[in-house]
C-alpha positions in Angstrom: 34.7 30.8 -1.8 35.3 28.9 -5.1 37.2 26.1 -3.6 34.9 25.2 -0.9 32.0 25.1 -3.4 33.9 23.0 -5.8 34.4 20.7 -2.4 30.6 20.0 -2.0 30.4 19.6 -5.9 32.8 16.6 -5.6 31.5 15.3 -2.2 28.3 15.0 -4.3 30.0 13.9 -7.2 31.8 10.8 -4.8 28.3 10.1 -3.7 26.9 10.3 -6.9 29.4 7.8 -8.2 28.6 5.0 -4.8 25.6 5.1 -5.7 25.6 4.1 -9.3 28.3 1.4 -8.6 25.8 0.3 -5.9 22.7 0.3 -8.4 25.0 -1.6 -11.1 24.6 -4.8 -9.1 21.3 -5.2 -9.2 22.0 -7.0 -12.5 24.3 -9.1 -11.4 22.4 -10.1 -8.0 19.5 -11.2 -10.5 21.4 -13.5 -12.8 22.6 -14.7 -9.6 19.5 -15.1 -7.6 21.3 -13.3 -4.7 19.0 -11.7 -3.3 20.4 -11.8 0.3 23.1 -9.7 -0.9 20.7 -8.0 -3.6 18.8 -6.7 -0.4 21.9 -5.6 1.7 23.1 -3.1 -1.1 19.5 -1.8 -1.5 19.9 -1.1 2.3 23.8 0.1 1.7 22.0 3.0 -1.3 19.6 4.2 1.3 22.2 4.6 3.8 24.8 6.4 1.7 23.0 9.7 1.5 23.2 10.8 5.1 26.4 9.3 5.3 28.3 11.1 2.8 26.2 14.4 3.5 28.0 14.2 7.1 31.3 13.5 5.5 31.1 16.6 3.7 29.4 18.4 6.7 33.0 17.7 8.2 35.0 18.4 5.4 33.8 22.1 5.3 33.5 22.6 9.5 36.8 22.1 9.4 38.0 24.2 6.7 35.8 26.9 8.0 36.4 26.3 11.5 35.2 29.3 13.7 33.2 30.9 10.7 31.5 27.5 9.6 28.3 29.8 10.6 28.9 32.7 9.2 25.9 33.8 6.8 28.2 36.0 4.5 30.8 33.4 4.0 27.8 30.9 2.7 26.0 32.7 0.5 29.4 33.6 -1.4 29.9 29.7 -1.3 26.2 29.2 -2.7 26.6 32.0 -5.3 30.2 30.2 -6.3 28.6 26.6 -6.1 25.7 27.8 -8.7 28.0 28.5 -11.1 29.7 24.8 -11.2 26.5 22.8 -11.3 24.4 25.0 -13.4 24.5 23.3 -16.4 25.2 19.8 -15.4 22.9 16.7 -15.7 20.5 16.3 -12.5 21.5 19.8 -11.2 18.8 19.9 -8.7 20.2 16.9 -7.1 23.3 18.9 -6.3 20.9 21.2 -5.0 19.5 19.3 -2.6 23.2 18.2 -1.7 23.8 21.2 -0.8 21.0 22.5 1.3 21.4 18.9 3.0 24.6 20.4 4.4 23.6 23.7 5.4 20.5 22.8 7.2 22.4 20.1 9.5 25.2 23.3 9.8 22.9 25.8 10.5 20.2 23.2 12.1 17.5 25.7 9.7 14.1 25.7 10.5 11.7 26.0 7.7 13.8 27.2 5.1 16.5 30.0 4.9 16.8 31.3 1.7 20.3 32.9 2.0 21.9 29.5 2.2 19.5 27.1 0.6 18.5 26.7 -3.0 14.4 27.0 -2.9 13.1 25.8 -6.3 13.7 22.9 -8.5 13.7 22.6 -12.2 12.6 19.6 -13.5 14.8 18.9 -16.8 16.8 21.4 -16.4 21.0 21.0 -16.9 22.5 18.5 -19.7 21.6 14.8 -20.4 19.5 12.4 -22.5 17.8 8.9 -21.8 19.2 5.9 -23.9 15.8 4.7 -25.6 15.3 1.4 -27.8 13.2 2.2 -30.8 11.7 -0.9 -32.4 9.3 -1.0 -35.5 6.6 -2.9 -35.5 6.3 -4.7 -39.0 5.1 -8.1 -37.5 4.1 -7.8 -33.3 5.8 -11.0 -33.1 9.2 -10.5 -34.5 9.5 -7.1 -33.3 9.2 -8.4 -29.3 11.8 -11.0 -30.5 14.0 -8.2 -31.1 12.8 -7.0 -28.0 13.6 -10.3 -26.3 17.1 -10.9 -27.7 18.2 -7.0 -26.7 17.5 -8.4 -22.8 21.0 -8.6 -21.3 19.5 -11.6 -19.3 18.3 -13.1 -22.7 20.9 -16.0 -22.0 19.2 -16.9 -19.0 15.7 -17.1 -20.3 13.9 -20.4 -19.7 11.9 -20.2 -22.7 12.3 -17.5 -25.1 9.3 -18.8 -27.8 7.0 -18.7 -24.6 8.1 -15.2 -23.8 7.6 -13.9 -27.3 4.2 -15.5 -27.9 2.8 -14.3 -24.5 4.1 -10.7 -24.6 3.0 -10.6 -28.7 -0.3 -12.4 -27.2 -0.7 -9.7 -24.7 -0.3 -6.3 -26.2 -2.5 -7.5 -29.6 -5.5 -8.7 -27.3 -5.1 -5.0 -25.7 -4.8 -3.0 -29.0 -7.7 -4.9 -30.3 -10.2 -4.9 -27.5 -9.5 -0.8 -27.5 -9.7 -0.6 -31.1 -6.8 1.0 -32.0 -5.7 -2.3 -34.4 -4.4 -5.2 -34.5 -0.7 -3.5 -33.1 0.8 -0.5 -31.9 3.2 1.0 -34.9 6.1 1.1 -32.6 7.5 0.9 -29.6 10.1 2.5 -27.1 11.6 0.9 -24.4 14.0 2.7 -21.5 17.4 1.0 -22.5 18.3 0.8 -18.5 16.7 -2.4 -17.1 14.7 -1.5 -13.2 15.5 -4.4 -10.8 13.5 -4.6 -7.4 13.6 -8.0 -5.6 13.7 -11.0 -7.6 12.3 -9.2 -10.4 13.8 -7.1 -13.6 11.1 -4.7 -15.5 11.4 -3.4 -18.9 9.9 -0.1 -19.0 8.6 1.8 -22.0 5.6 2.9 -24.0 4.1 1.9 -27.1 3.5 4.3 -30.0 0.1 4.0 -32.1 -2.1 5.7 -34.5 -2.6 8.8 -32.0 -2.1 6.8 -29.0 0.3 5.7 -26.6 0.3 3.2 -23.5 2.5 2.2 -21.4 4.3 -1.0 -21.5 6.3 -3.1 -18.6 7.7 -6.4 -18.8 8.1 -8.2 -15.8 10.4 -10.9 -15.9 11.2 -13.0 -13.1 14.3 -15.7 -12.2 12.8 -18.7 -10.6 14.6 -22.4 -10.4 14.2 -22.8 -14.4 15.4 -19.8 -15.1 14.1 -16.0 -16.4 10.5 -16.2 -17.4 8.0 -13.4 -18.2 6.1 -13.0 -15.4 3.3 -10.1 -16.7 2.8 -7.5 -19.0 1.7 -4.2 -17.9 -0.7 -2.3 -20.4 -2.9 -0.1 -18.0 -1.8 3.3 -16.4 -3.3 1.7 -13.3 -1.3 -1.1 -13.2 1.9 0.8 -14.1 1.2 3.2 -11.4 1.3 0.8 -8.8 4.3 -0.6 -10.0 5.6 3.1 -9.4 3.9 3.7 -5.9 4.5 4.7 -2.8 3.9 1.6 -1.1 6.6 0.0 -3.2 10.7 -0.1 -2.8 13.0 1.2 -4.5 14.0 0.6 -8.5 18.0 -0.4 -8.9 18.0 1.7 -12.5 21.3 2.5 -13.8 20.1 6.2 -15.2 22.2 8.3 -16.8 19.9 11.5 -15.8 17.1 10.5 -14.0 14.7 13.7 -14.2 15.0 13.2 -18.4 13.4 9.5 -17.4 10.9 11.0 -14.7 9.5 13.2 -17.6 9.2 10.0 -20.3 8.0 7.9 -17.2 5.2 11.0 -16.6 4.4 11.0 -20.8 1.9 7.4 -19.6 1.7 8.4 -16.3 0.7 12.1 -16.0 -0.8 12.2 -12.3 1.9 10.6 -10.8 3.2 13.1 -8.5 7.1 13.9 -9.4 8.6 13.7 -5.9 6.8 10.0 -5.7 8.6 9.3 -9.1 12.3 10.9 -7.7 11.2 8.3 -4.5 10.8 5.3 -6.2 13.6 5.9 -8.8 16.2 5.8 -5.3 16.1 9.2 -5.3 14.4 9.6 -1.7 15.9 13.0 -0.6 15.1 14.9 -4.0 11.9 13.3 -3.4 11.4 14.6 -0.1 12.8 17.6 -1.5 10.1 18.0 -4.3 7.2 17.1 -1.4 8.5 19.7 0.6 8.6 22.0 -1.9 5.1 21.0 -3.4 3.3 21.6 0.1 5.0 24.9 -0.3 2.8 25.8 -3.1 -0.2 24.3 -1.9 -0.2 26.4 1.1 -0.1 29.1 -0.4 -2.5 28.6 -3.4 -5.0 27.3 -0.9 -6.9 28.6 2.1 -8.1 25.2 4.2 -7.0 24.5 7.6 -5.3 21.5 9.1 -7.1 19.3 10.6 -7.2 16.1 12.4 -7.0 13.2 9.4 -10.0 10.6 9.3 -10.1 7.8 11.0 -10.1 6.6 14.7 -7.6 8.7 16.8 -4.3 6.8 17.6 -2.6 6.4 20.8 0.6 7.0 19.0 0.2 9.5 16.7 -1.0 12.2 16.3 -2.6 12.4 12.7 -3.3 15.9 11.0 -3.9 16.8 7.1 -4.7 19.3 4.8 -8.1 18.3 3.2 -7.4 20.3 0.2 -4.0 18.1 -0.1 -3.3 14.5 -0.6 -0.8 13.9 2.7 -1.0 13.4 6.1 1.8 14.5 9.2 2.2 12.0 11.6 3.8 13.2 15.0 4.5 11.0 17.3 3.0 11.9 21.3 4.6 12.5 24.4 3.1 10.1 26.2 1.6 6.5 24.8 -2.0 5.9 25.6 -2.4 1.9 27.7 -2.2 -0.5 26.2 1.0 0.7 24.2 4.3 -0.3 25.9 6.4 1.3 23.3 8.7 4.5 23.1 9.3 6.6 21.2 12.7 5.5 20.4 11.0 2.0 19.8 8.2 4.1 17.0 10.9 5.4 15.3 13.2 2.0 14.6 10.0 0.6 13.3 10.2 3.4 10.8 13.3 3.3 9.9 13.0 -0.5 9.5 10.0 0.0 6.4 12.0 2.9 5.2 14.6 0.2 4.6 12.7 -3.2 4.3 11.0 -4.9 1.2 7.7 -2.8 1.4 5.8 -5.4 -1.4 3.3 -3.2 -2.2 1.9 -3.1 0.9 3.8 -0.3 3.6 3.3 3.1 2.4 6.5 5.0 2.8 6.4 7.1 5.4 9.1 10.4 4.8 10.6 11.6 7.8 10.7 15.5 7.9 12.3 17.8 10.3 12.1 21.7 11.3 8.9 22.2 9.8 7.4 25.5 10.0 4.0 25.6 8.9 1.4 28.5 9.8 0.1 28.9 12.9 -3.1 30.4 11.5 -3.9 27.6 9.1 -4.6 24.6 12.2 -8.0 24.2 13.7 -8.3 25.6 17.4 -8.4 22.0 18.7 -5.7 20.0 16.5 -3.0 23.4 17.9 -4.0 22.4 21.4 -3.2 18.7 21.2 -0.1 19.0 18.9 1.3 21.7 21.7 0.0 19.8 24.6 0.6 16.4 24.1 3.4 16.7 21.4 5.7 18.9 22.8 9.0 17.4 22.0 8.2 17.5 18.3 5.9 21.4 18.3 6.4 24.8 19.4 4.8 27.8 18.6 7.7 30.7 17.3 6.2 33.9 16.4 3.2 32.8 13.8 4.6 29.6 12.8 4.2 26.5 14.4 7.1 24.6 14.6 7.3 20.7 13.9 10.7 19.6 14.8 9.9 16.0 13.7 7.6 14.0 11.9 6.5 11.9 9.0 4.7 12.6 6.2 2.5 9.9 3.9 0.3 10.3 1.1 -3.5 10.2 2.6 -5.6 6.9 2.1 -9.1 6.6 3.0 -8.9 4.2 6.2 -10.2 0.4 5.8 -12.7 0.7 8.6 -14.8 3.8 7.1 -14.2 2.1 3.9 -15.8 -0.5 4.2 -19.2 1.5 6.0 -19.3 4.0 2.7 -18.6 1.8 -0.1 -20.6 -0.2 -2.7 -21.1 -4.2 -2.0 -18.5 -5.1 -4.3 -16.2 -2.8 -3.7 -16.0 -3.8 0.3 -16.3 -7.3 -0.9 -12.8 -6.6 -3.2 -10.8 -4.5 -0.2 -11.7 -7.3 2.3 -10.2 -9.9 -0.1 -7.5 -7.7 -0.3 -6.9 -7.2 3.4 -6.3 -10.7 3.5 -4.0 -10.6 0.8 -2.2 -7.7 2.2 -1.5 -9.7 5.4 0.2 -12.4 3.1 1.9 -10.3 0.6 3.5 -8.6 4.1 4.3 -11.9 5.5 5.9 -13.0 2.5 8.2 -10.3 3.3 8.8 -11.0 6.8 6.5 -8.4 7.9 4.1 -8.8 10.7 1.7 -5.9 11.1 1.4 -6.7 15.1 -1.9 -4.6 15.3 -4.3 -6.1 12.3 -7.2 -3.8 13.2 -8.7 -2.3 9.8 -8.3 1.0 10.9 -5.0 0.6 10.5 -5.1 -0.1 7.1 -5.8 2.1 4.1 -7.2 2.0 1.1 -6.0 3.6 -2.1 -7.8 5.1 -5.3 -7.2 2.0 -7.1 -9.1 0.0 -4.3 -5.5 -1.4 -3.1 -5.4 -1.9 0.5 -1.8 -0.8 2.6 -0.8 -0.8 5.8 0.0 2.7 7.5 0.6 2.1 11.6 3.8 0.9 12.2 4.0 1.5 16.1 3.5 -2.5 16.6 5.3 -3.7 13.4 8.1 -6.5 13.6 9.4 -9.1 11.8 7.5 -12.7 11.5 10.6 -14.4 12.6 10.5 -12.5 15.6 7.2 -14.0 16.7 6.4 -17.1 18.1 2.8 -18.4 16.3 1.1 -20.8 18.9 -2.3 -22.8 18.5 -4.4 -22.2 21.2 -4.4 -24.9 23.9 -7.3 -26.8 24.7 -8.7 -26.6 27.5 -8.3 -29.9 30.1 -10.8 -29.2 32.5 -14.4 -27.3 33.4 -12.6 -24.9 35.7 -10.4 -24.0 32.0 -13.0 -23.5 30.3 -14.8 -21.5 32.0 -12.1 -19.2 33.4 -12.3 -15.5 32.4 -8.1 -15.1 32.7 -6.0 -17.2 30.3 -5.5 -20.5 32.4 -2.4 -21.4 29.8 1.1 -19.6 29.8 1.5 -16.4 27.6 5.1 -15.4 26.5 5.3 -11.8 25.8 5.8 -12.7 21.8 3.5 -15.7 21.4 0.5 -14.5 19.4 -2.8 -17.1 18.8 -3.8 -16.8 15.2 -7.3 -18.8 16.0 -8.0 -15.3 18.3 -8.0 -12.9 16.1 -10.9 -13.2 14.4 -13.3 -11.4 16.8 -11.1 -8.6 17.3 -10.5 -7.8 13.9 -14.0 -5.8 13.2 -14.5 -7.4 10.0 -18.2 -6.6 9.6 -20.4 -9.5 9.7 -21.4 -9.6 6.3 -17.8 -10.2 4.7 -16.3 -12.0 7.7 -17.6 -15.2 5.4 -15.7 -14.0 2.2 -12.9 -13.1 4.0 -12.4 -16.6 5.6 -13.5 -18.4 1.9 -9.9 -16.8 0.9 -8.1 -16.3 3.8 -8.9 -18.9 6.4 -5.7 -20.2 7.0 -4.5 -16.7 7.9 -6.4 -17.2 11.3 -4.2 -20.7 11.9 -0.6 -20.9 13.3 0.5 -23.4 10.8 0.0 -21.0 8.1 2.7 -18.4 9.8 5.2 -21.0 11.3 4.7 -21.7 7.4 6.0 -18.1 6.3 8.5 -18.5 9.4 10.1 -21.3 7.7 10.4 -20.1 4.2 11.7 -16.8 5.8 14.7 -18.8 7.1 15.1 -21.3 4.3 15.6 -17.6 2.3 17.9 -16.2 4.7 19.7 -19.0 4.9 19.2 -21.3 2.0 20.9 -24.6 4.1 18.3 -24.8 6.4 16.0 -26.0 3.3 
């Protein structure tokens, strides 16, 4: 079945294509500061997959008609299809193209091998990455050549500022580490990444046995592009490349080439959270999947229930051998939750596609799971089967997960902030609070602010996981809390005052919040006006001022 393989080759090919156009603009969203429209394609790129995986689903149902089934017929369409991409750039991603179309054909659980490619190879097929090579004679008029290779360099505010604090930067670093005065060259990703209102320049710099990691972050304000940071530390750079972050726009001519430079200064970084963050969310999901895979069966733990307060959502299970959690949503929502499920699952959708600032950790949805029976603890099997039974069967030794999401594991805020040293709970309380604005800033309102429902990463960076309340800040109404007029008032136990069902009183929340008593004064020294409705009618208004820049 030659011809219905090369079909699938050019469906991918046609998606392949969108999305590059797509990713293009970026550039020319950022010269423009339009980020309305900057945000709408990113939104348009996550969409396409699934899209254009359904278009070719049709394409080949209909060629096939009554045999679009038929085993035999596929695996001579696999065999034929292996042929065409093996040697071209990114072949796993026509791969995953592919077993995209047969699972929603065959509606596979698990994995069937006779119609699904099961491996990826990381660098395999054709391709190189366009690198800049600079020199360094003199630091300073080596990031000049840096600076006038931008292709925003015409739109720099102040390119002497630029140079002196980038030169400025990476000497104080190579001195304070002893490695000289400057590195003896460096190597930047020609491909500019765009995310927000932001562009990054992403490379590495070469010294005498060494080599760091480098990213420029410019950003286009009201006087034009200006250097915002310069990223030196594999902590900082992984961040920049996490999982609570969205998605680069990066024009790459073969992405897994750049995932293996991009891993050369940032070696623990997992490779499906790299495919993720590059755009690439279904090889990424892809590469998890197939990761667990391997950890299953190089390991002998037991699933068990995650850490952390049990939620009347979800329920939360992980491996504690492995760095994930599955969420799975329950049959029934424990009072006071109003929600369905249908409700859960728009709110996940909405991060998947929203600015997640550094602060939602992206939650993959995964479907058909079959995991091993054998491998859950006694009690988490009873609750999944009992209380989860739209989403888990048991099928001969496997139990089956029909839908869920999977995270990478964080240690809760709550139980953080019991086991942790002074400082560091002093640090992820600050942070909390910083969380709550950074989210905010992006129109995010977390809805429940309990800390349990934040996390807390190896880096100390605290991120919001529990989405079930989530919403936008423009959808909430921010009241102050009326005073009372009257003795009766005041002493009422029932609010005396009328309560819409989306007003919410800042001035409440303290209390509620379980902020131990030590660092409730540390958190309100930097967060205070957090607690006030001003603050958020604040965000409200910038919100709308950005959506609609008239209003301003």
């Amino acid at each position: 079945m030659p011809n219905l393989a090369a079909v699938i080759a050019e469906h991918f090919e046609g998606y392949n294509q969108e999305f590059g156009r797509i990713t293009r603009l970026a550039a020319k969203h950022f010269l423009a500061q339009d980020w309305l429209n900057a945000q709408r394609d990113a939104v348009a790129r996550i969409e396409l997959y699934e899209q254009r995986v359904g278009r070719c689903e049709q394409a080949i149902s209909n060629a096939l008609s009554s045999s679009q089934r038929d085993i035999a017929t596929w695996k001579d369409i696999k065999n034929a299809y292996e042929l065409i991409v093996l040697n071209r750039s990114d072949s796993d991603f026509y791969h995953t193209f592919f077993n995209s179309v047969t699972r929603d054909t065959f509606g596979t659980v698990g994995v069937n091998p006779e119609v699904e490619f099961c491996s990826t190879r990381l660098g395999s097929g054709a391709g190189t990455m366009p690198i800049h090579i600079y020199r360094v004679a003199g630091l300073p008029a080596t990031i000049g050549e840096v600076i006038a290779d931008l292709p925003f360099f015409h739109a720099l505010d102040n390119i002497e500022n630029a140079v002196h604090h980038i030169s400025a930067e990476i000497g104080r670093f190579f001195t304070l580490g002893r490695h000289g005065t400057a590195p003896d060259s460096i190597e930047l990703i020609q491909p500019v990444f765009y995310r927000g209102t932001h562009a990054f320049v992403v490379g590495r710099l070469i010294g005498d046995s060494t080599l760091t990691p480098l990213v420029l972050s410019f950003v286009h304000g009201k006087s034009g592009v200006t250097i915002d940071a310069v990223l030196l530390s594999r902590a900082e750079v992984g961040s920049l490349f996490g999982y609570a972050r969205s998605y680069f726009q990066v024009d790459l001519p073969v992405v897994s080439v750049a995932i293996t430079l991009l891993r050369s200064f940032m070696p623990r970084k997992p490779v499906d959270e790299l495919y993720t963050v590059l755009g690439r969310a279904k090889q990424g999901k892809t590469e998890r999947y197939f990761a667990l895979q391997r950890h299953l069966q190089a390991s002998i733990d037991s699933f068990v229930h995650a850490p952390g307060d049990r939620g009347l959502v979800m329920i939360v299970f992980t491996l504690p051998s492995h760095d994930l959690v599955f969420k799975v949503i329950r049959d029934k929502f424990g009072a006071p939750k109003t929600s369905s499920r249908e409700d859960v699952m728009d709110r996940y959708k909405f991060v998947f596609r929203h600015d997640r600032a550094g602060r939602l950790v992206d939650a993959q949805e995964f479907k058909r799971l079959r995991l091993p029976r054998a491998r859950f603890m006694p009690q988490l099997a009873e609750e999944l089967l009992e209380q989860a039974q739209t989403s888990c069967r048991i099928e001969g030794e496997d139990l089956i997960v029909e839908h869920c999401y999977i995270e990478r594991r964080l240690r809760p805020l709550n139980l953080f902030l019991r086991e942790a040293e002074p400082a560091a709970t002093e640090a992820a309380i600050v942070d909390y609070g910083q969380a709550l604005r950074d989210l905010a800033a992006s129109n995010v309102f977390p809805g429940d602010l309990l800390l349990k429902n934040f996390g807390v990463t190896s880096h100390g960076r605290v991120i919001f996981y529990d989405y079930d309340e989530l919403c936008r800040v423009t959808d909430v109404i921010f009241r102050d809390l009326p005073q009372p007029t009257c003795e009766e008032e005041e002493i009422s136990g029932e609010p005396w005052f009328h309560c819409g069902p989306k007003d919410v009183f800042p001035e409440q929340w303290l209390p509620f919040l379980a902020i131990p008593e030590t660092l409730r004064p540390i958190f309100l020294r930097y967060h205070g006006e957090v607690l006030t409705a001003t603050w958020w009618r604040s965000m409200i208004k910038a919100q709308l001022e950005l959506e609609d820049p008239a209003t301003s």
